[in-house]
N, C-alpha and C positions, 0 to 999 in steps of 0.2 A: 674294721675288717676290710680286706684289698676285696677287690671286684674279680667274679670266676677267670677271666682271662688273663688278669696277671699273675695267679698261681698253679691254674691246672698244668702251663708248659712245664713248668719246675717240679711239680708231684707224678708227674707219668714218665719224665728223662729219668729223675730219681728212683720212683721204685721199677723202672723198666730194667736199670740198668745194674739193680742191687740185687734186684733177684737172678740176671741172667748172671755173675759174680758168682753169687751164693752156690748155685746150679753147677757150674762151671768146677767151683771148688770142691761140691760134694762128689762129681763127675771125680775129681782129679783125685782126693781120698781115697775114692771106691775103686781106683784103677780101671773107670769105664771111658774104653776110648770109644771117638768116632768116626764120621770117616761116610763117604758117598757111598751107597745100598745099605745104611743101617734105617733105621724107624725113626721117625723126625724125634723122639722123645730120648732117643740114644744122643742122634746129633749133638744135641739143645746143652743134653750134659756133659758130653764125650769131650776128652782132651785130644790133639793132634794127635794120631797114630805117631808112632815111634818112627820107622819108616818112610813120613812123609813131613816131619817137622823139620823146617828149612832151618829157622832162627832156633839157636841154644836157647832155653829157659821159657820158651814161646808158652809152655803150659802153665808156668806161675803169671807170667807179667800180664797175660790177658785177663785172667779172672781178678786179678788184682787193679788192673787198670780198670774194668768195667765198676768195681765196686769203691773204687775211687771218684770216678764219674757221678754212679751213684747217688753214695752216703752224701760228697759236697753238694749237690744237687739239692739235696733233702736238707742240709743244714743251712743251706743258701735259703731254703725256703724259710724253716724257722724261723731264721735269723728276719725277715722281711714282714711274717705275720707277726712275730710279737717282740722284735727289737724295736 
């Protein structure tokens, strides 16, 4: 078994970033945007207001990009504790 410093960076980028993903995607589902004076828990889930999204598709590719980050984070870990 690796020693706590060489796997906690890898299990807090991973599930930091799979759940704000996750978050992101349920946001994008529910049709909950967000946007500067909503409640930090709107923020967190809120996709770009319509209104203010500069880049086309910017509401898929983020939560997708984060849960990319992610999952290989988490399998990178795997892959080191019991490859």
């Amino acid at each position: 078994m690796s020693a706590l410093p060489d796997w906690l960076p890898a299990l807090l980028v991973g599930l930091t970033f799979t759940s704000l993903g996750v978050l992101k995607l349920y946001g994008l589902a529910r049709g909950i945007e967000g946007g500067p004076g909503k409640p930090w828990l709107t923020r967190l889930r809120g996709t770009c207001p319509k209104s203010n999204c500069g880049l086309p598709g910017l509401n898929w590719w983020l939560p997708l990009l984060f849960l990319t980050i992610g999952i290989s984070s988490l399998l990178l870990l795997i892959w080191n504790l019991f490859g």
